[in-house]
LOGUFI-136719 format. One line per field, with one value per residue (C-alpha): residue number from 1; residue in three letters; x, y, z. Coordinates in steps of 0.001 Angstrom, whole numbers, plus 500000, padded with zeros to 6 digits. Each point is the difference from the previous one (the first is absolute). Example, Ala and Ser with C-alpha at 12.3 -4.5 7.8 and 13.67 -1.06 7.14 Angstrom:
<atoms>
num = (1,2)
residu = (ala,ser)
east = (512300,501370)
north = (495500,503440)
up = (507800,499340)
</atoms>
This chain:
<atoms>
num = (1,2,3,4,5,6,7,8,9,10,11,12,13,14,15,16,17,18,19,20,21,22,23,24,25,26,27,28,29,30,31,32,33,34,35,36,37,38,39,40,41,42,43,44,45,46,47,48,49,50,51,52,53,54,55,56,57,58,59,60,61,62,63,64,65,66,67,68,69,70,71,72,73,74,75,76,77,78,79,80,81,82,83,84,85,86,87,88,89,90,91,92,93,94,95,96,97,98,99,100,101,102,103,104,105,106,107,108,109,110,111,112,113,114,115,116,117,118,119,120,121,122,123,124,125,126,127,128,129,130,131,132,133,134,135,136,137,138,139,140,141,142,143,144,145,146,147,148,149,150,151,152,153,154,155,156,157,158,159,160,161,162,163,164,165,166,167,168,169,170,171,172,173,174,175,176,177,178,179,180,181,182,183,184,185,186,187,188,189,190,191,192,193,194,195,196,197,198,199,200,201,202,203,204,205,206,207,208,209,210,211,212,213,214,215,216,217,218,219,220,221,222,223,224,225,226,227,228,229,230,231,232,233,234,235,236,237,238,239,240,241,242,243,244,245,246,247,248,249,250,251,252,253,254,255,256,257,258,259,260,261,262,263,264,265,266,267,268,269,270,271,272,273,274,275,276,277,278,279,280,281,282,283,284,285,286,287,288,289,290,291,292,293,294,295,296,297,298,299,300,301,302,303,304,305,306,307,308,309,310,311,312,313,314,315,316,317,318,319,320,321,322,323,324,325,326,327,328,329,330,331,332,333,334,335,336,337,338)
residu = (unk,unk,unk,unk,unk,unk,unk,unk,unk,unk,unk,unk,unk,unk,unk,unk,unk,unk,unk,unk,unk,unk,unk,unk,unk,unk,unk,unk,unk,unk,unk,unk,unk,unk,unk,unk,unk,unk,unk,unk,unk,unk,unk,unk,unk,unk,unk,unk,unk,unk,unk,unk,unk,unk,unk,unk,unk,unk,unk,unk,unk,unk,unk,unk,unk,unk,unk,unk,unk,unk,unk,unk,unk,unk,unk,unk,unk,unk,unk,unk,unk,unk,unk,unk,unk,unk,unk,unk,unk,unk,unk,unk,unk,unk,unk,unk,unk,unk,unk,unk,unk,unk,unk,unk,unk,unk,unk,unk,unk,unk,unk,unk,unk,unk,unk,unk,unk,unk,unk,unk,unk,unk,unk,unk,unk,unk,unk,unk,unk,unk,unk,unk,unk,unk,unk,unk,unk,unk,unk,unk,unk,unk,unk,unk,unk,unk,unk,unk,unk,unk,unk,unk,unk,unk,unk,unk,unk,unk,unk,unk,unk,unk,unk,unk,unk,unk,unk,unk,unk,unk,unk,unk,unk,unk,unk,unk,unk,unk,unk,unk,unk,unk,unk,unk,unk,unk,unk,unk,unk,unk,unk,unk,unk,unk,unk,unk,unk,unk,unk,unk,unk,unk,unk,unk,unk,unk,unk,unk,unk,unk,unk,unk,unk,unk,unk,unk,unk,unk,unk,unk,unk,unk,unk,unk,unk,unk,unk,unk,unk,unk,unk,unk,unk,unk,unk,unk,unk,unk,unk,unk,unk,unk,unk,unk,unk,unk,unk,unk,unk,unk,unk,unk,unk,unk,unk,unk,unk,unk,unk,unk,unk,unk,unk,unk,unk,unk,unk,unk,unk,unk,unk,unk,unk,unk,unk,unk,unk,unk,unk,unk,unk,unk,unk,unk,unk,unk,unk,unk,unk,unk,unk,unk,unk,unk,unk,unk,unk,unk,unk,unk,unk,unk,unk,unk,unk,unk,unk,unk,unk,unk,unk,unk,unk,unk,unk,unk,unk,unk,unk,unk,unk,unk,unk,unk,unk,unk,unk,unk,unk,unk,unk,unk,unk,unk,unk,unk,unk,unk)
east = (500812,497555,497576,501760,503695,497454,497894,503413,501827,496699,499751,503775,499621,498348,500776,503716,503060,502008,501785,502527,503396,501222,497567,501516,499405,501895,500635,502922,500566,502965,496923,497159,502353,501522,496163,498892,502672,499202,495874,500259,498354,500224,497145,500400,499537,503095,502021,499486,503081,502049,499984,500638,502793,501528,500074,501710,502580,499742,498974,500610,500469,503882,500716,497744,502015,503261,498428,501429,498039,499884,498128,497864,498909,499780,497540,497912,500201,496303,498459,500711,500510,503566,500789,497974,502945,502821,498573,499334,503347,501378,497444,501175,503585,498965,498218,502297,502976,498412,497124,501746,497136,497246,497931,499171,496397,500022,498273,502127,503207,498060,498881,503562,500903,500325,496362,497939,497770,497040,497483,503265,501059,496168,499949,503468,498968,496306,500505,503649,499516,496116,501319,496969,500923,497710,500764,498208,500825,497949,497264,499992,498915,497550,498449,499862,499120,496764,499026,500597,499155,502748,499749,503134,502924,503637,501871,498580,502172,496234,498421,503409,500248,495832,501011,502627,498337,497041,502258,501701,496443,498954,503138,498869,502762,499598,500902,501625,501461,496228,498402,503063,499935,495699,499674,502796,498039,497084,500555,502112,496948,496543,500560,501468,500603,497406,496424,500684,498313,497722,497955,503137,501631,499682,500084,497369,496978,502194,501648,498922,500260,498413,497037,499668,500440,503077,502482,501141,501000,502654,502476,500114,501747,502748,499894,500946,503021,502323,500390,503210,503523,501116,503744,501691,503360,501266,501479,503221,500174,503322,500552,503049,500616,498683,497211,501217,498430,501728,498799,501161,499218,497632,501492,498234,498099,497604,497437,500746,503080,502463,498262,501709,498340,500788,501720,498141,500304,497854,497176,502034,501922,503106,500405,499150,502627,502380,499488,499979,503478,501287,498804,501562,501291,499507,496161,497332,495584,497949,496927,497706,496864,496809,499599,498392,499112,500901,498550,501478,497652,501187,500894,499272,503226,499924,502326,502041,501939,502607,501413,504139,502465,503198,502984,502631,498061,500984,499564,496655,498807,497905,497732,496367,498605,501881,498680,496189,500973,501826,498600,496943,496905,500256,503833,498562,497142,502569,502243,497348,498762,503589)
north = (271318,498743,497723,497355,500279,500018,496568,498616,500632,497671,497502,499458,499451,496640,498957,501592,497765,500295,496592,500967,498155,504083,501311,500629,502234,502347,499777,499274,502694,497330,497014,502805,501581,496334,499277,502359,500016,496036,501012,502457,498241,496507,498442,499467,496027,500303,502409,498116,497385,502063,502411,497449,498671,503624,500417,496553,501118,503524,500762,503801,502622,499828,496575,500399,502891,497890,496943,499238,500501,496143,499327,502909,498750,496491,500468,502676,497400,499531,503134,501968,503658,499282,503710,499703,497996,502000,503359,498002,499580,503464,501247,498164,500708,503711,499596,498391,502093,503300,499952,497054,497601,502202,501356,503085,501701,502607,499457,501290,498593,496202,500665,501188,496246,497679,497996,502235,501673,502373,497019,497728,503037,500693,496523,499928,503314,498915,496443,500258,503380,500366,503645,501217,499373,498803,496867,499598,495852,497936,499095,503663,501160,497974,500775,503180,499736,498430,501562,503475,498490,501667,499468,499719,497027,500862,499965,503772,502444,502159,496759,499045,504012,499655,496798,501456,502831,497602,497886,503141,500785,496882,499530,500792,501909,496870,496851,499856,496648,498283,502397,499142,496086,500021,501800,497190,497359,500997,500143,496515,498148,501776,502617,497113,500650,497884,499178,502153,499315,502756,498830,499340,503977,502151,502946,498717,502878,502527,498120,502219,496868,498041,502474,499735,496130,500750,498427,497499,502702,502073,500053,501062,497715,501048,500894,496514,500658,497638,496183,500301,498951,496791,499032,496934,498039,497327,498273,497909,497540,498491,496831,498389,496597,500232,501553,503277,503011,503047,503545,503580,503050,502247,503569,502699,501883,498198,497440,497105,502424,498130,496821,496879,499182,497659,500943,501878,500325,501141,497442,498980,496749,502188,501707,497134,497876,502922,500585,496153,499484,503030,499037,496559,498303,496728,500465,498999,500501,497032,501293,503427,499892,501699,503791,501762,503582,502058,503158,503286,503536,501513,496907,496337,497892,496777,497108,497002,498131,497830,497216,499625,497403,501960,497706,501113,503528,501084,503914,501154,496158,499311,497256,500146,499560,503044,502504,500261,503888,502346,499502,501671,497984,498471,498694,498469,498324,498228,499249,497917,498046,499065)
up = (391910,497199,499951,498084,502498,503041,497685,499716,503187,501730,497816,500363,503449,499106,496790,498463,500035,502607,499912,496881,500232,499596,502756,503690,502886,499980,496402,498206,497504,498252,500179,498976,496421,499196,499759,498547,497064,499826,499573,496865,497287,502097,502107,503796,500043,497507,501866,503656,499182,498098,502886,502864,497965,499427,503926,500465,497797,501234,503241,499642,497621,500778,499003,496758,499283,500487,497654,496517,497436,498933,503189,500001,496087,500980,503167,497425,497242,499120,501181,496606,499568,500952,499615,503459,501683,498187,501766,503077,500178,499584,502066,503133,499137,499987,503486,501221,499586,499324,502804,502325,499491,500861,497266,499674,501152,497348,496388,497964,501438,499509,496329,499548,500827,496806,499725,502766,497755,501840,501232,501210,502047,501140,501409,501381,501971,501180,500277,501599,502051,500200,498217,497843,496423,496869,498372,496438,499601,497309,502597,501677,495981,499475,503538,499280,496250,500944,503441,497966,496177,498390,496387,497632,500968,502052,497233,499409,501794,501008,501477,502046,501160,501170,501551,502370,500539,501433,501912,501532,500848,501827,501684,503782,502482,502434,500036,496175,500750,500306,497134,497743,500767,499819,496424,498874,501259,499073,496081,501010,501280,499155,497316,497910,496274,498943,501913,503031,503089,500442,502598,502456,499138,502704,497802,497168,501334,498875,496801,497014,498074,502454,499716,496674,499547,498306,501914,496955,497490,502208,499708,496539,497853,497996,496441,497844,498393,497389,500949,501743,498000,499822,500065,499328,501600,500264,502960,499693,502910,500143,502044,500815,500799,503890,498548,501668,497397,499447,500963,499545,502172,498250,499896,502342,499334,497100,500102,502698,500762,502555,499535,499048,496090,497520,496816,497523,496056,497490,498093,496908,498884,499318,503522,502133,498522,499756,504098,501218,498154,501305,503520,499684,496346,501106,500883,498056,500302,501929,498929,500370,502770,498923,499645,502478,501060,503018,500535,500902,500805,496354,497744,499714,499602,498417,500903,498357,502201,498064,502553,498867,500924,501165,501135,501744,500997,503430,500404,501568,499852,502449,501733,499379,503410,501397,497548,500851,501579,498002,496652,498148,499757,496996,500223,503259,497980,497512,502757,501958,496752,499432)
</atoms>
């Protein structure tokens, strides 16, 4: 075992989490994957809600499996990455009826499963079986980064293969469940992204960067590339007379895929009278709300929401105060200033 799994494994004793809504003893591998899918790229204080609301709704992997997808959506709504819900989905179909519920203890057969890429199945395996397995998460990287000063960023395929190849090499034989959940929690709480606390890691004497007061420049940042692109829509928000607004279900996949959206058309005079008369001949504009921005990982989108008087309009009208799930985060923003 090295120095930093044996640093790690004592430290947790005292000071790891072991308190998460998703923790158990034994473990439940359906609490321990559902978590773990609901973590990638999303922070814990997020995730705890989302997940106690997700076992409410589905106590096991069966009746997720036997969900709709409107109710899967709606209790994601929020979380983005809602390819992350979609595979979530088909996964526990899969396990459900392929594997009977139980997932499967093998590596490859996991990262076969839609969403379960090598660190997901690492953590499934240690965290779920106390099986030895690497995980490689955002706070395992920058762990290691630091205690190892790796120089380049992840997105280079030579720093991510040196980076498994260390966590392969720290991962101890024993007790995988507590070296797994102590190398997460330690990039969670001390070897923070930003001012880490150095004087509280139990691993800082043998932190290369540490050593060399150069804990604040790993990781490597990535190269600066072009602003990202910006896109522009426009959001037509029909109302009918009860106030009731109209939304359609986004197709899936795509962005906000399976969501309930309003209707979209393109920035110009022409097309946005050309849609609302289509939509309904007798409607006519209220008035537009201010622009704003939301942003996605590759683009930034830019919104106009146009408010529209629709009488008569019945079809996928509904009331405002049921739609707060089910709808990306900026349909939910106009709906609540409405």
């Amino acid at each position: 075992m090295t120095e930093l799994a044996k640093e790690l494994l004592i430290w947790f004793k005292s000071h790891g989490r072991k308190n998460l809504p998703w923790q158990s003893s034994p473990p439940n591998i359906y609490h321990v994957w559902l978590s773990e899918v609901m973590l990638q790229q999303t922070q814990v204080s997020t995730v705890k809600d989302y997940f106690n609301d997700f076992i409410k709704a589905f106590p096991d992997i069966h009746a997720l499996a036997s969900a709709g997808e409107d109710k899967v959506m709606a209790l994601w709504a929020g979380l983005g990455y809602y390819s992350r819900a979609r595979n979530l989905h088909k996964t526990a179909k899969i396990v459900s009826a392929k594997y009977k519920g139980v997932f499967p203890k093998n590596e490859s057969e996991l990262i076969s499963l839609p969403g379960i890429g090598p660190s997901t199945a690492g953590a499934i395996l240690s965290l779920g079986s106390n099986l030895r397995s690497p995980i490689l998460d955002g706070n395992v990287k920058r762990v290691l980064t630091r205690y190892h000063m790796l120089d380049g960023h992840y997105s280079e395929a030579p720093v991510m293969k040196k980076l498994w190849s260390l966590a392969n090499f720290h991962t101890p034989s024993e007790k995988n469940a507590e070296y797994t959940q102590a190398i997460m929690d330690i990039g969670a709480t001390v070897c923070v992204p930003k001012n880490p606390f150095c004087d509280k890691c139990p691993i800082s004497t043998g932190c290369e960067a540490f050593i060399n007061n150069a804990q604040l420049l790993f990781p490597k940042k990535k190269t600066k590339t072009a602003p990202k692109p910006e896109k522009k829509i426009v959001f037509l928000i029909y109302l009918n007379e009860k106030k009731d607004v109209f939304l359609m279900k986004r197709p899936s996949p795509g962005v906000w895929g399976g969501l309930w959206c309003f209707e979209e058309c393109q920035e110009t005079k022409t097309m946005i009278e050309k849609t609302i008369k289509i939509h309904n001949s007798r409607a006519t504009v209220i008035r537009r709300l201010e622009k704003f921005k939301h942003a996605f990982t590759h683009y930034n989108l830019w919104i106009t929401p146009i408010i529209i008087n629709s009488p008569g309009g019945k079809k996928n009208y509904f009331k405002t105060n049921t739609l707060l799930k089910g709808v990306p985060a900026p349909v939910k923003k106009i709906i609540q200033s409405l």
